[in-house]
N, C-alpha and C positions, 0 to 999 in steps of 0.2 A: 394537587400534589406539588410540593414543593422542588425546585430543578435541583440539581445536580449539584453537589457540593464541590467535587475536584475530579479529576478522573488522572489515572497512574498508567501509565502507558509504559509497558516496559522495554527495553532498549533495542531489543534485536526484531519487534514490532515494528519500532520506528524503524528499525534501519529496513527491512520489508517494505515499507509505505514509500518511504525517501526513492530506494531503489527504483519503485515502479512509476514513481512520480519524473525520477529523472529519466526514462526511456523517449519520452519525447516531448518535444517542447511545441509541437503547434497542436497540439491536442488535451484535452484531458482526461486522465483515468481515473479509476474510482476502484474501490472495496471495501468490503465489511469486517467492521471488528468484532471479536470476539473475547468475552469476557464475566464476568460476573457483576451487582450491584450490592452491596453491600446495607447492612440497618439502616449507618449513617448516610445513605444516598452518596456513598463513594465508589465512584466505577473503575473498577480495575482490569485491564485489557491487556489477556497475555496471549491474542493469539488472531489471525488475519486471513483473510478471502480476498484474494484479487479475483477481479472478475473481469470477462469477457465484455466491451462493450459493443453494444447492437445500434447505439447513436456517435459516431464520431466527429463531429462537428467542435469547432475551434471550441466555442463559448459553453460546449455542452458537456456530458456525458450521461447517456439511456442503456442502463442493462436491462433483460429481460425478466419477467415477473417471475417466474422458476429457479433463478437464483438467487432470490431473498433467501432459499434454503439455506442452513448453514453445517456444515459438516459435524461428524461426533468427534467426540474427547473423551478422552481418560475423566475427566470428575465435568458434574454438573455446571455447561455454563450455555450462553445463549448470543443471538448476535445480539448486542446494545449499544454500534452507532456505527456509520459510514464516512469513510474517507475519500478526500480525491480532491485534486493538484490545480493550483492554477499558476500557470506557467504565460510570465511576462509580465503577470499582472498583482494586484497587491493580495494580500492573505485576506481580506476582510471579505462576509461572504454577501453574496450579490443579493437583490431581492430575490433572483430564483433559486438560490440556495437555501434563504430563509423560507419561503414558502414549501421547497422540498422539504426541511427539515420540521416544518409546521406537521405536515401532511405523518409523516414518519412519527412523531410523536401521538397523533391521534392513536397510533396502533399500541404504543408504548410509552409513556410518558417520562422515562429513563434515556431515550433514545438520544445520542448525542451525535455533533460531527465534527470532523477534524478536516482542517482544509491545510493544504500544507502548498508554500509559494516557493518557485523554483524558475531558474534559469533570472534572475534579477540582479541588477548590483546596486552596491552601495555608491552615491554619485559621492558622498566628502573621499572615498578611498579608490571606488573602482574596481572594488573586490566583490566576486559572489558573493549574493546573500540570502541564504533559506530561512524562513520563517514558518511560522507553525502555530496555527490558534483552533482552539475547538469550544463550538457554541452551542445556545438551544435556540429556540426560540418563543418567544411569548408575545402574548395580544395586550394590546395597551390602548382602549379608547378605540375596537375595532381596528385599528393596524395592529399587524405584525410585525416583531425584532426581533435583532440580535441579542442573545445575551450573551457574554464571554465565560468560557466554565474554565477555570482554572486548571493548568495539564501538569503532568509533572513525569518527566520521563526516567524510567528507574535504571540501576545501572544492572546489565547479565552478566555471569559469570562466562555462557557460552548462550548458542543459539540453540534454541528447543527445535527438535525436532520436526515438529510442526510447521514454525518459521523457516526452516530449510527445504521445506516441502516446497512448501509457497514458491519461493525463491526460485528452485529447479523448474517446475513447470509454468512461471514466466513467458519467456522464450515461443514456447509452445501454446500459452495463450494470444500472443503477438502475434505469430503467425497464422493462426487460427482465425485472428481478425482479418488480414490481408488476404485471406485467400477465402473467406467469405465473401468479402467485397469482389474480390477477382470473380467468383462465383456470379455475383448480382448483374454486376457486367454484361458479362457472357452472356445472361440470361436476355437481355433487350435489344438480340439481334445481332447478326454476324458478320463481319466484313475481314478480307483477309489482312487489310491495311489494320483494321481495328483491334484486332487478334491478336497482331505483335506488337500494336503498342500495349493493351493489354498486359499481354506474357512478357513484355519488358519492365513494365511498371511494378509486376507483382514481382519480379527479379529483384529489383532494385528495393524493395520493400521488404523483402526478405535476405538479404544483405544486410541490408541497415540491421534489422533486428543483430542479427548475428555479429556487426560489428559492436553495438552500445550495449547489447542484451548480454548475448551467449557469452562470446570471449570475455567482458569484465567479470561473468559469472564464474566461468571456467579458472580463472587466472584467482580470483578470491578463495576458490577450493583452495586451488593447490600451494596458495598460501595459508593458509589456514592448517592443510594438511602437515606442512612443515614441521610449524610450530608445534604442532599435537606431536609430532615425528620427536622431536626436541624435547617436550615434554613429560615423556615417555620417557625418554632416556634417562632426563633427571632424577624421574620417582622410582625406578628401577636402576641409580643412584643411591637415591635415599633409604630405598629398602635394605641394598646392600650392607649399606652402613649401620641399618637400624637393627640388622641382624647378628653385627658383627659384635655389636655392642650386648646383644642377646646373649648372646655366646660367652661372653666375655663376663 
């Protein structure tokens, strides 16, 4: 089968992916997209799975085999490809990225993935710089590559519902992480010195969240809300006006 022609990623997707990519930068996260593939082998991806990881290691990210599941939707679609950050380091995906992605297309030959690089700057300016590539991968002579599939991110009107789901329970999957680990801890024997360092670490852990997570979440509603506040007013404006002219 022939890869992947381009894949359309629509805007409040990325901004989903971005969000969870910037939570932390000694780590990596990951989730699935959600989308359709189209005749022309064009993937169009309106909709996103952040998931819980069960491997937190710098170089890494392992979620559990039960959440390959993917949630339902309103119209027929299915996950076809996975996301997740590399923070510090360049967008291009590693041998173990390729071979993850090798292994994921065995099940699906549509399956793509989007690696998206964060916390980087530009050394001519000094300025942050995010980047964004999404590949396949193919055998050439028994090795495996890269291939680069062309992305192209669409612009929304607003954020789908969906998208905002995601979004909200973020937060809640963050902490969820830290207090599993807190959990593992515990679990390899008790000491009172060990205890509070322990229940201080996971303190501080859940903080964090709440400072990079929650509040920027919070503060984006109630911007958000404004403007909906605002915009309201204007088409109940426009109504006014459109009625008056009715009349008239």
């Amino acid at each position: 089968m022939a890869p992947i022609a381009s894949v359309y990623l629509s805007a409040d997707v990325f901004m989903v992916c971005l969000n969870h990519a910037l939570v932390t930068e000694k780590e990596e996260v990951m989730g699935l997209l959600i989308g359709e593939i189209d005749e022309r082998r064009i993937s169009n991806i309106s909709a996103v799975i952040t998931l819980r990881r069960s491997d937190k290691r710098k170089d890494r990210v392992e979620i559990s085999p039960e959440q390959l599941l993917a949630q339902k939707l309103n119209r027929p679609m299915r996950v076809i490809g996975w996301y997740h950050s590399h923070p510090h380091i360049t967008v291009w995906p590693s041998h173990v990225d390729v071979r993850t992605q090798a292994m994921y297309q065995m099940m699906d030959d549509g399956f793509v993935g989007i690696i998206i690089s964060v916390f980087n700057s530009d050394k001519a300016t000094n300025q942050g710089r995010i980047e964004l590539t999404c590949f396949q991968s193919e055998t050439h002579s028994q090795q495996v590559k890269s291939l680069e599939i062309p992305v192209h991110v669409l612009p929304t009107t607003c954020i789908s519902k969906t998208c905002l789901d995601v979004m909200s329970q973020l937060p809640s999957i963050l902490c969820e992480e830290e207090e599993a680990a807190y959990e593992s801890t515990m679990q390899a024997g008790s000491s009172i010195l060990k205890d509070v360092y322990n229940e201080a670490v996971l303190t501080k852990a859940l903080c964090d969240i709440s400072e990079v997570a929650s509040m920027p979440l919070v503060q984006m509603m109630e911007n958000r809300l404004e403007q909906n506040k605002k915009r309201f007013q204007q088409l109940c404006q426009e109504k006014q006006k459109l009625l008056r002219l009715l009349k008239s």
